[in-house]
C-alpha positions in Angstrom: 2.7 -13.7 -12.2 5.0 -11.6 -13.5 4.9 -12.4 -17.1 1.0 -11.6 -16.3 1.4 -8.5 -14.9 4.5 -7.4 -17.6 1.8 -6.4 -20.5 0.0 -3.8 -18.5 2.8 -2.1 -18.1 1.8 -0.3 -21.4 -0.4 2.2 -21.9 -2.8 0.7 -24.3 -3.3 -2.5 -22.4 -4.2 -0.8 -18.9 -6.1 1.4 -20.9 -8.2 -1.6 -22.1 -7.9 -3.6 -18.5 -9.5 -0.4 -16.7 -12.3 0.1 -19.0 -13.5 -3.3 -18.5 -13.1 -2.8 -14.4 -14.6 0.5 -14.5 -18.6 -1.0 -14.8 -17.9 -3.4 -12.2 -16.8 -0.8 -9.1 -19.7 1.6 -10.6 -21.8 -1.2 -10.3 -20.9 -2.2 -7.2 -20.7 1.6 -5.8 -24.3 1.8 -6.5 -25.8 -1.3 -5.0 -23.5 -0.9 -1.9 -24.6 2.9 -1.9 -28.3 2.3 -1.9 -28.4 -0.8 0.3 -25.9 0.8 3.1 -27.6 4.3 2.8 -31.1 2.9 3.3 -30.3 0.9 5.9 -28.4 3.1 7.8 -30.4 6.3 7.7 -33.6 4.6 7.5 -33.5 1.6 9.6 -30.8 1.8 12.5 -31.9 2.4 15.9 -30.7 5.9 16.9 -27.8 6.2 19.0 -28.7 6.4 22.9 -25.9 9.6 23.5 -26.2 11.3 19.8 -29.9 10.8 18.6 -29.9 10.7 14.9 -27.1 13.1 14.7 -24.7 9.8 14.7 -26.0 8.9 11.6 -23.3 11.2 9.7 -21.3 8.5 11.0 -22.3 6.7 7.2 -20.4 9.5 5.3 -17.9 10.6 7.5 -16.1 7.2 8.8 -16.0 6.0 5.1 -14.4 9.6 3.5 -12.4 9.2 6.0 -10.8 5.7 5.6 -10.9 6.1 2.0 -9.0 9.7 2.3 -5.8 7.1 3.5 -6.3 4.7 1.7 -6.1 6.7 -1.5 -2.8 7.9 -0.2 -1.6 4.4 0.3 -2.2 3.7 -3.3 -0.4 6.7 -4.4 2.8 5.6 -1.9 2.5 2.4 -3.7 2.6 4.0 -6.9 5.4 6.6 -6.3 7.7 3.2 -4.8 7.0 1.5 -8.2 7.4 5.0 -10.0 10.1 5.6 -8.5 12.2 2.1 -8.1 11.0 0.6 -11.6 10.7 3.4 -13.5 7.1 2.7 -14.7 5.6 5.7 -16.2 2.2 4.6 -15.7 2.8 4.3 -11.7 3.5 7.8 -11.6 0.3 8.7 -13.3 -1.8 6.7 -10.9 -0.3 9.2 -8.7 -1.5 12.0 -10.6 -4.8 10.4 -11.1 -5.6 9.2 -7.5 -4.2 12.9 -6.0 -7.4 14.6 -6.9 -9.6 11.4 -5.1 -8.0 11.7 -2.4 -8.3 15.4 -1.7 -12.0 15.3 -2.6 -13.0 12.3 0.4 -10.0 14.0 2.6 -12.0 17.3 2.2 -15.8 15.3 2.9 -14.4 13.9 5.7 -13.2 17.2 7.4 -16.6 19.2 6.1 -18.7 16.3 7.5 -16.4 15.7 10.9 -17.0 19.7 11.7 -20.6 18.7 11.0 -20.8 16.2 13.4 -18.6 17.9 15.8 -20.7 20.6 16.1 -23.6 19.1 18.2 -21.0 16.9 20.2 -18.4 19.5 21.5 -20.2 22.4 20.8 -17.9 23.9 18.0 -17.4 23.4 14.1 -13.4 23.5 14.6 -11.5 22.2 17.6 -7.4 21.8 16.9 -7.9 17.9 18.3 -4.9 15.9 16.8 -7.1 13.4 15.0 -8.2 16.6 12.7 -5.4 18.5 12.4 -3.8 15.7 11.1 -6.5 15.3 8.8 -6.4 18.7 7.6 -2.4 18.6 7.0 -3.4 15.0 5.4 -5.4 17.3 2.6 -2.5 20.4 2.7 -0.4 17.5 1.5 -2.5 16.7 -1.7 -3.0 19.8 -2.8 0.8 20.3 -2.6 1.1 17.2 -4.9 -2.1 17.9 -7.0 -0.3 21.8 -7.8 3.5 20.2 -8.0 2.3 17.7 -10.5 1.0 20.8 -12.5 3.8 22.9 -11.9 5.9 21.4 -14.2 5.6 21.2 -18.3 7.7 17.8 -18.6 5.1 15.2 -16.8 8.0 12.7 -17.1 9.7 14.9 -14.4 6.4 16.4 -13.3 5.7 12.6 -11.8 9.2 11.6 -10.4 8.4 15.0 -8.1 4.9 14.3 -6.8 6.4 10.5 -6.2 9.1 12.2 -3.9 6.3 14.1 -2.2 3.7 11.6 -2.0 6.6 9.3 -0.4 7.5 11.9 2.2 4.1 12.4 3.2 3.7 8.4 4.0 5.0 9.9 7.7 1.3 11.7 8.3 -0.8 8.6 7.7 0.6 6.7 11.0 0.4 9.9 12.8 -3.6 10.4 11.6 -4.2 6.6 12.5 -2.4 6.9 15.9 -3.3 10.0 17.0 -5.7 9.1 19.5 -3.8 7.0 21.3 -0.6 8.8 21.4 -2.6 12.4 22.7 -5.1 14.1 24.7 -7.9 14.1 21.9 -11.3 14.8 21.4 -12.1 12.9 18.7 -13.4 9.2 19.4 -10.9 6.0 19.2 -11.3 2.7 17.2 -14.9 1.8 17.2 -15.1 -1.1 14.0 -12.2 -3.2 13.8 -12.3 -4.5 17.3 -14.1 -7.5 15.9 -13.7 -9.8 18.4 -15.3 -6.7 20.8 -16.9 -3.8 18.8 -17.8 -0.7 20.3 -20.8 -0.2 18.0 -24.4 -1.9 18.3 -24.3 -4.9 15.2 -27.4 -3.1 13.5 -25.7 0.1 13.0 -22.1 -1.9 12.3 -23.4 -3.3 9.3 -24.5 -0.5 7.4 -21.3 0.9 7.8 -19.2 -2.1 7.0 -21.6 -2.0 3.9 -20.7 2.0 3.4 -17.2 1.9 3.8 -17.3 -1.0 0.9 -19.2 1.3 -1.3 -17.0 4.5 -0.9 -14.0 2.0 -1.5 -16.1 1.1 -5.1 -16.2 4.8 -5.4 -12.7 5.5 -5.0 -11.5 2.7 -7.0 -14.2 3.6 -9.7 -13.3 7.8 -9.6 -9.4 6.5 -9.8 -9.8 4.3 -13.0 -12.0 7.3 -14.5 -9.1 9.3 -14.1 -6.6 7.2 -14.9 -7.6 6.4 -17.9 -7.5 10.4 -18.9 -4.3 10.4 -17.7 -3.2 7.9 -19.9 -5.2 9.5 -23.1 -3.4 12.8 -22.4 -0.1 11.6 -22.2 -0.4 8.9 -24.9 -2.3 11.6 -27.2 0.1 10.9 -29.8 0.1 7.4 -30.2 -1.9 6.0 -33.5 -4.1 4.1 -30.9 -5.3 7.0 -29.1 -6.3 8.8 -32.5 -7.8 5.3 -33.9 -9.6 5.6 -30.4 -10.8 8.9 -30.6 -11.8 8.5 -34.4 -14.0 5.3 -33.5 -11.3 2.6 -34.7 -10.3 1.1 -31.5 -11.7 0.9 -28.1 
């Protein structure tokens, strides 16, 4: 597996490998976006407390999930980065930081959106969101450390450091309604064996939360493979590349 895995620890080579992922997850983004978005908005029986307001439910639960577990890759990373001294783990750090912020951010426009008509306010400091919101603080801190600094060899070992400190928020975001007083509503989907949630609006979601994971992975390998163009800029297979030689 190793000996596998060993090529792609060059530039070129994951260059090539995510390029032929990329119109899989794009593919599979769209189909799983269409198919969970009709059903769900179209189709599921409104909720018997919320009305149709639950339906945000589609957009919010997924950003959500996928705000974490964009920071799990980038913990993953920055361990690799960090331990192995693979350059190319510390710019999937750099490359999912961005991600992350952007589905951290949807989550916390669209869970004000929701909370609105629920508790009667766009902004309650409930531990579920706060810890959301510090969840986002802490990728903009890596997003402008990363940039802060000319050498990106050093640039990533930092944002590694960070990323790997901030691991401590993500049990505290996942826990949070258990461990306080909170507003915001516990574990409603992965109580199989006992869901909290009617099947006809489960599957929808089950169907969203695959296509925003598409998305994420698809947005990542996008920005990844910049990454790697922008650091590698002068190798001779980025300018046979760029001049139509190579792909």
């Amino acid at each position: 597996m190793w000996k596998w895995l060993h090529p792609y620890a060059k530039a070129q080579k994951s260059y090539q490998l995510s390029g032929k992922l990329l119109p899989w997850f794009v593919g599979l983004t769209t189909t799983t976006s269409i198919i969970g978005l009709v059903w769900g908005l179209l189709f599921a029986p409104p909720d018997y407390q919320q009305g149709d307001s639950f339906r945000i439910i589609y957009i919010h639960v997924p950003a959500a999930m996928m705000a974490m577990a964009a920071y799990v890759m980038m913990a993953i990373g920055a361990f690799i980065a960090l331990v192995w001294q693979i350059r190319l783990a510390a710019m999937s750090v750099a490359a999912t930081a961005p991600v992350g912020a952007v589905f951290t951010f949807i989550a916390l426009v669209t869970g004000a959106a929701w909370g609105k008509p629920m508790w009667g306010a766009w902004w309650v400091w409930d531990a579920r969101l706060t810890s959301e919101l510090i969840l986002l603080f802490i990728y903009m801190g890596i997003i402008g450390l990363y940039n802060a600094f000319s050498d990106k060899v050093l640039a990533g070992r930092a944002a590694s450091i960070l990323t790997l400190v901030g691991v401590i928020n993500l049990p505290i975001i996942h826990y949070s309604v258990v461990w306080w007083s909170t507003l915001h509503q516990g574990a409603t989907i992965i109580k199989f064996g006992k869901p909290l949630i009617a099947p006809e609006m489960l599957w929808p979601l089950l169907i969203m939360i695959v296509a925003f994971g598409a998305f994420l992975c698809a947005l990542t390998l996008m920005r990844f493979r910049n990454e790697i163009l922008i650091r590698e800029s002068h190798r001779p297979w980025v300018c046979a590349l760029v001049t139509g030689g190579d792909k």
